[in-house]
C-alpha positions in Angstrom: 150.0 123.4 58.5 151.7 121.4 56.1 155.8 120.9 56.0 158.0 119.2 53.7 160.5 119.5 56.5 160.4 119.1 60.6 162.4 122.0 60.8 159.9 124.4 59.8 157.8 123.8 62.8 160.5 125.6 64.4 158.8 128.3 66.1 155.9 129.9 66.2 155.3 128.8 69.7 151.7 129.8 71.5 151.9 132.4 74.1 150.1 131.7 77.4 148.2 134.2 79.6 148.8 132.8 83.6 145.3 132.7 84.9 145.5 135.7 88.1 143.5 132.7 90.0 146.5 131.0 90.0 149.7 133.3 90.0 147.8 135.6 92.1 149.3 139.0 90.5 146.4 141.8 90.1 148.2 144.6 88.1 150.5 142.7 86.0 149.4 140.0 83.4 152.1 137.5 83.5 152.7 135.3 80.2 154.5 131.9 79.3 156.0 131.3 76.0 155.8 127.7 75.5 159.4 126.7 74.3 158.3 123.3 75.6 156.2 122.9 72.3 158.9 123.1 69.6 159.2 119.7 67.6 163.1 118.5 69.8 160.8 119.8 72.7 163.1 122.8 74.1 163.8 126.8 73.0 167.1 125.7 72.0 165.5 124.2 68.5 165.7 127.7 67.3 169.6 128.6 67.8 170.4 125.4 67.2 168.7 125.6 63.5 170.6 129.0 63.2 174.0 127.7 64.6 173.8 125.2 61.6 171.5 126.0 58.5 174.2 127.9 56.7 176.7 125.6 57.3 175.1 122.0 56.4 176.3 121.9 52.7 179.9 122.7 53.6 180.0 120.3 56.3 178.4 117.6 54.1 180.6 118.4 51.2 183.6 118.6 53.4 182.9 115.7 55.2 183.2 117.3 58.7 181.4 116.3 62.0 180.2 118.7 64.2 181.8 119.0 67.5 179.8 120.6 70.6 180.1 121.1 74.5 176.6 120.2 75.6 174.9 117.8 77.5 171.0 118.6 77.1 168.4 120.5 74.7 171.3 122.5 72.5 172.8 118.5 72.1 169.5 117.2 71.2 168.8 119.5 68.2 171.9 119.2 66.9 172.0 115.4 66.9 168.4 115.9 65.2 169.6 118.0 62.3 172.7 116.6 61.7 171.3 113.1 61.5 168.7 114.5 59.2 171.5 115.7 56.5 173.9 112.3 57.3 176.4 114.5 59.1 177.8 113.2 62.2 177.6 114.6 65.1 180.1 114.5 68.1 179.1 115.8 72.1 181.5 116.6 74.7 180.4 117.2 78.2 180.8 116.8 81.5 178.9 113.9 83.4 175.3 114.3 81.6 173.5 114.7 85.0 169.6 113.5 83.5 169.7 109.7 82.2 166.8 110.8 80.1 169.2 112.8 78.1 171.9 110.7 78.2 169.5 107.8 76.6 168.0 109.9 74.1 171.2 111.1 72.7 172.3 107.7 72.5 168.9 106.4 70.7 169.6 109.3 68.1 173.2 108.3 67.4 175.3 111.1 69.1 179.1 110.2 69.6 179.6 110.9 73.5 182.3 112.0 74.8 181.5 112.2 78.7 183.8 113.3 81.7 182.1 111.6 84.8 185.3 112.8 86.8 184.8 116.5 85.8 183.4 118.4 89.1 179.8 119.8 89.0 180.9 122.9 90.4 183.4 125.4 88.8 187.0 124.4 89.2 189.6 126.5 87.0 192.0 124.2 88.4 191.0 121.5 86.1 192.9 121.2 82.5 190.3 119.1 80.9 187.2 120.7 80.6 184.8 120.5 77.8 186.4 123.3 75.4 189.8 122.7 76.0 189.4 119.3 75.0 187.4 120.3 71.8 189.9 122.8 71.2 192.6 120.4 71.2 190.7 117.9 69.5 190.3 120.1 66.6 193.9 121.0 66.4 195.3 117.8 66.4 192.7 116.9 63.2 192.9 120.4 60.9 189.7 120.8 59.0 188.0 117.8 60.4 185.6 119.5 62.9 183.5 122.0 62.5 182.6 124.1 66.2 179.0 125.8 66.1 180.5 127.4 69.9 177.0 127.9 71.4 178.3 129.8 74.4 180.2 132.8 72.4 178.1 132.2 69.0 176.2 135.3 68.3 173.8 132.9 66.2 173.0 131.8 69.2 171.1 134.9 70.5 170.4 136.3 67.5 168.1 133.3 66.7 165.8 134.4 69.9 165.9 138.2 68.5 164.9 137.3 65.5 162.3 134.9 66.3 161.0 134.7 69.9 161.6 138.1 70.7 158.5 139.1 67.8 156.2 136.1 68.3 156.1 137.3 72.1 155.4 141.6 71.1 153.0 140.5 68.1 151.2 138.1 70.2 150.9 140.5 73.8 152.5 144.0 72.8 155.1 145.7 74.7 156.6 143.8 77.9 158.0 145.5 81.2 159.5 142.5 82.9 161.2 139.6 81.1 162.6 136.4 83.0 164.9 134.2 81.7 166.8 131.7 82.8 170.8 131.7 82.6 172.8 128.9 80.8 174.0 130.3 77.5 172.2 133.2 77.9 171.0 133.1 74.4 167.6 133.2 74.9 168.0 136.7 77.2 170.2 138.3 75.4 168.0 137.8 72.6 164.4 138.1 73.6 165.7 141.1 75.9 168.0 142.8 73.1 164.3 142.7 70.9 162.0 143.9 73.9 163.9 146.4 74.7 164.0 147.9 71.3 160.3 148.0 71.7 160.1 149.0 75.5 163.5 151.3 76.7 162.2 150.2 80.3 162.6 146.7 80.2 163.4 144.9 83.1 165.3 141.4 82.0 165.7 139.6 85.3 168.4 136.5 85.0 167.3 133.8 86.5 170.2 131.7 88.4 170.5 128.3 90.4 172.3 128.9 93.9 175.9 127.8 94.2 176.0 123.9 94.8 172.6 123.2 93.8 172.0 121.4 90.3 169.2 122.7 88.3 169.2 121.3 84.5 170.0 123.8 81.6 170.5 126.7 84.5 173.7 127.8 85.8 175.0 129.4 89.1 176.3 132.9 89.2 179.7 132.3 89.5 179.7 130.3 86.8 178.9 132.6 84.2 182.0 133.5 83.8 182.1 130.5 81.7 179.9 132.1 79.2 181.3 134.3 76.3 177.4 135.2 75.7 177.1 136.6 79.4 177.2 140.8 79.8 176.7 141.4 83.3 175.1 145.0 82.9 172.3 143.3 80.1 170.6 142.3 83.2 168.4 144.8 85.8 168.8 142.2 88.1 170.2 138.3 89.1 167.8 136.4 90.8 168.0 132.6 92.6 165.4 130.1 92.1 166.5 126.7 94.4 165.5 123.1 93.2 162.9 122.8 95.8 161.2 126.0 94.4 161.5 124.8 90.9 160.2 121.7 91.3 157.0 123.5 93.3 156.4 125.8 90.7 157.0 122.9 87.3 154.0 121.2 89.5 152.1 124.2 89.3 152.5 124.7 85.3 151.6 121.1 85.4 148.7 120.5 87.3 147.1 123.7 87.5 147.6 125.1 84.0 148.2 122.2 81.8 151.8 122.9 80.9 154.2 120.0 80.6 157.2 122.0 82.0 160.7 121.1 83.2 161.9 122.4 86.1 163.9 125.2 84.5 160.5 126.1 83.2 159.2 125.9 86.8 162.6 128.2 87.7 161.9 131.0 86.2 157.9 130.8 86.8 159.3 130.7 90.8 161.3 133.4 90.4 158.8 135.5 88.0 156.3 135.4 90.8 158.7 136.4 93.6 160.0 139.4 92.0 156.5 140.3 90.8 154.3 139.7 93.9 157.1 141.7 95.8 155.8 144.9 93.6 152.2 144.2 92.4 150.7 146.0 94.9 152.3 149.0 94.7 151.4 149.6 90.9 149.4 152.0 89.5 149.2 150.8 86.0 148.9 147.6 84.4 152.3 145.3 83.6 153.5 143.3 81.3 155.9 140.0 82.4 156.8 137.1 80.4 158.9 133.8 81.4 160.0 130.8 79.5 159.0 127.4 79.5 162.0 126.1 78.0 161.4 122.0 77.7 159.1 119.2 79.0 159.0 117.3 81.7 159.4 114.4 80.3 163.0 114.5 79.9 163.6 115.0 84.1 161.6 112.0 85.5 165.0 110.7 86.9 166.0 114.5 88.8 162.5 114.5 90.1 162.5 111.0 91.6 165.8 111.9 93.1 164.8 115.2 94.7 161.0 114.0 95.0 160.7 110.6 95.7 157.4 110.8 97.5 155.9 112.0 94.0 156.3 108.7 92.8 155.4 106.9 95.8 158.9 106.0 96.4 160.8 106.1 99.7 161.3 108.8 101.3 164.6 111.2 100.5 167.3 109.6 102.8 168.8 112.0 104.9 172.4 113.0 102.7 174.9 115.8 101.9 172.2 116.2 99.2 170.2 117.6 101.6 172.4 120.4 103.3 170.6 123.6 104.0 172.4 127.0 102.8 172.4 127.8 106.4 173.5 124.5 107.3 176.8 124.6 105.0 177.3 128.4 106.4 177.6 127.4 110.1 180.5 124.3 109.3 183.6 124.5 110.8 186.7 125.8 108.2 190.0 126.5 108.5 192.5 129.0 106.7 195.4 127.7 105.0 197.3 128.2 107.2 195.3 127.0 109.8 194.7 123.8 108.2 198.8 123.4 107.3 199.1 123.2 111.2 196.3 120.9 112.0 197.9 118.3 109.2 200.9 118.5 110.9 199.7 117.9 114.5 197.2 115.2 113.5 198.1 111.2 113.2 194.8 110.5 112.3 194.0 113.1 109.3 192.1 111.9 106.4 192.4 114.4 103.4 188.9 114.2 100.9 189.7 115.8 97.5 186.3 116.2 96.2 187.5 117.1 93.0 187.2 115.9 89.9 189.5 112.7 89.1 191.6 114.8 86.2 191.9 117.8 88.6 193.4 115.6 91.1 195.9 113.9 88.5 197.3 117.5 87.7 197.7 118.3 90.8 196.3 118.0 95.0 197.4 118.1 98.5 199.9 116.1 99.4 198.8 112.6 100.9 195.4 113.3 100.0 192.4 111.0 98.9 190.5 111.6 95.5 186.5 111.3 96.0 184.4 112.8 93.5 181.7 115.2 95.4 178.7 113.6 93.7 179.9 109.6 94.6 180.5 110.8 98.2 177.0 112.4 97.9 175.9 109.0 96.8 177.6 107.4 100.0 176.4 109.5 102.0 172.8 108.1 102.1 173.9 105.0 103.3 176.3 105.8 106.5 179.5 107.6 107.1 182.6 106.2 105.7 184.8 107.8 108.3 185.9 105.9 111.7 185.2 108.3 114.6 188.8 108.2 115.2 189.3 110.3 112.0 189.8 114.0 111.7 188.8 114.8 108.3 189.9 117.8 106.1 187.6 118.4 102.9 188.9 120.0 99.7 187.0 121.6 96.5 188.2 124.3 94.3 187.0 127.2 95.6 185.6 126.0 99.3 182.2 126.5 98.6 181.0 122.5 98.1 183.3 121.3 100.7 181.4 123.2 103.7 178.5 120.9 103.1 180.3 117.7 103.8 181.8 119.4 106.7 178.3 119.8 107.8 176.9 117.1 107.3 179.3 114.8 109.0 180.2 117.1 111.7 176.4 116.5 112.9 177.4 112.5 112.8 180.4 113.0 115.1 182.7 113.1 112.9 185.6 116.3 113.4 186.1 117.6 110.2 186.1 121.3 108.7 186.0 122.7 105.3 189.3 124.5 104.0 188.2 127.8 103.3 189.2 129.0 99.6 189.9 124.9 98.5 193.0 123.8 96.2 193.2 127.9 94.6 193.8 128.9 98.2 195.8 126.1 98.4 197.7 126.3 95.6 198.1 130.3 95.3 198.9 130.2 99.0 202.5 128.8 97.7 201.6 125.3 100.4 203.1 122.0 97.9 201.5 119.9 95.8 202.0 116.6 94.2 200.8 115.3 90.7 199.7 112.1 90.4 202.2 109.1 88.2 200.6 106.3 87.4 203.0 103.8 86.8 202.9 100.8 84.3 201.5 97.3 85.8 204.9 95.2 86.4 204.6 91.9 84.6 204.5 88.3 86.4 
């Protein structure tokens, strides 16, 4: 096929049958789109051409850079295209979790504007995230920016309707089950909103990443309410897929089928066959199920090192928060507000951990407490425990979800410590004071 321009190997990606040897389904033919083949490497090349395409000349002409809140595959194709038409291109994110990304986006010229201090997990308590600070960006320079908004975009989805939602019916016919992975939720919405105009019955299953864990490009249920893209009721059904099972089932696109996945590839392949093995047997007529592969490997080497060391003959994972079962973080000890208001009072010996993110603690935190980002006390965690056992220890996030872990964890290394129950919200809504933090000007010599 010949091109005058890499853009127009956008799409058109092959559609893989599973082998039944290997996904072990007998009623239900279960196919991969391979995403992972576009020229930037991930489904997002599509939207990301749509976002843009009609807007190039007037940016050019204008002279406007492009401003978006992204910190992996929608970043990369944008970088791409608007370094292809000399238009600069601006990123603001939270900590880019994958030093792949990070250095490809830095090779291609992006202008990075990166929060390391911003929590992982959803914390509405923080003023600074990614699109208020775009948004404020943008109205402190009129008509400098121009905002492609991938998460409330229609483009967005509408590139995946257009596009992968046709390639997919032309090249296997009508589909039953559809499993997607949820981060925009561009590529549902879209693929789903076309299937289901050929198949009424459609099952669109949203694929989902359990609350605390970090899986690249995939969020966790609660924070879709990020997402101006996101209709609940689009969805038959919300599924989880954990690291560990991503990771297992990447290796399996891998090694058994050829398939250079990422592990939000492997995600929804997980969670395809779970949902589909749990009803195989019981069917009476063939099925139809399709999943994404949405990038390539390549770009996690880093996140599988550090959840699967032993892949790269590297030393075994150290014993961390990291490694907190569910069950684990269920079981720790929390209090109540009100409960923990008392136990501040009666201890002498009370460290308070704000595992918040640095600018969330700024605006506001518990009084005489101790700023330490979750994911650098994660880090610390593999080497010892920074408490004495003379400590009691009282852990803080936003919503007390991520603080049960680190009660966990050091509880089982002697340390007395509980999780407040609710975090800063409770906190905070519960009417108990705050204090802000003042930094104050270096005093000269």
């Amino acid at each position: 096929m010949l091109i005058q321009n890499i853009t127009q190997a956008i799409g058109r990606t092959p559609l893989l049958e599973i082998d039944p040897a290997v996904s072990g389904l007998k009623n239900i033919r279960l196919f991969a789109k391979l995403e992972n083949l576009n020229p930037f490497g991930s489904l997002k090349d599509r939207p990301a051409l749509n976002l843009l395409s009609g807007e190039l000349a007037g940016i050019k002409t204008q002279s406007k850079t492009v401003i978006e809140s992204s910190s992996g595959n929608m970043a990369k194709a944008m970088t791409l295209i608007c370094s292809m038409n000399d238009i600069p291109f601006r990123i603001v994110t939270n900590k880019v979790q994958v030093k792949e990304v990070k250095l490809i986006l830095q090779l291609l010229g992006a202008q990075i504007d990166e929060f390391p201090g911003l929590s992982a997990c959803p914390d509405p308590t923080d003023p600074n995230n990614p699109l208020a600070y775009i948004e404020r960006v943008m109205a402190a320079s009129p008509g400098q920016y121009f905002h492609a908004s991938q998460f409330t975009n229609q483009k967005n989805s509408q590139a995946h309707a257009d596009t992968t939602g046709p390639e997919i019916f032309t090249d296997a016919g009508v589909m039953d089950f559809l499993f997607a992975g949820l981060g925009t939720s561009g590529s549902s919405r879209g693929v789903g909103q076309f299937l289901k105009e050929k198949n009424p019955q459609l099952k669109t299953i949203g694929v989902v990443a359990p609350k605390g864990q970090h899986l690249p490009g995939i969020r966790s249920a609660d924070e879709m309410f990020e997402v101006g893209l996101f209709e609940r009721d689009f969805y038959e059904q919300i599924v989880e897929s954990t690291t560990n099972e991503a990771i297992d089932a990447m290796l399996v696109l891998i090694r058994k089928l050829g398939v250079m996945s990422g592990p939000t590839g492997g995600a929804q392949f997980a969670a395809a066959l779970k949902y589909l093995k749990s009803i195989d047997g019981a069917l009476t007529e063939k099925k139809n199920a399709v999943f994404i592969v949405c990038d390539r490997t390549e770009w996690y080497l880093s996140f599988l090192q550090k959840h699967r060391p032993e892949l790269f003959e590297l030393a075994k994972r150290k014993e961390s928060v990291r490694t907190v079962t569910d069950n684990e973080a269920k079981a720790a000890p929390s209090l109540s507000v009100a409960e923990a208001d008392k136990w501040m009072a009666d201890s002498k010996a009370l460290v308070v951990i704000d595992l918040r993110g640095s600018l969330a603690f700024k605006a506001g935190h518990v009084p005489g407490s101790i700023n330490m980002p979750a994911e650098g006390l994660e880090d610390l965690s593999e080497w010892g425990v920074p408490f004495s056992n003379n400590h009691r220890v009282l852990f803080i996030c936003p919503q007390g979800d991520q603080s049960r872990k680190f009660a966990a964890f050091f509880k089982a290394r002697g340390i007395d410590c509980v999780s407040l129950k609710g975090g800063f919200i409770a906190w905070r809504d519960g009417g108990k004071a705050t204090e802000r933090s003042v930094i104050k000007p270096a005093s000269k010599p």
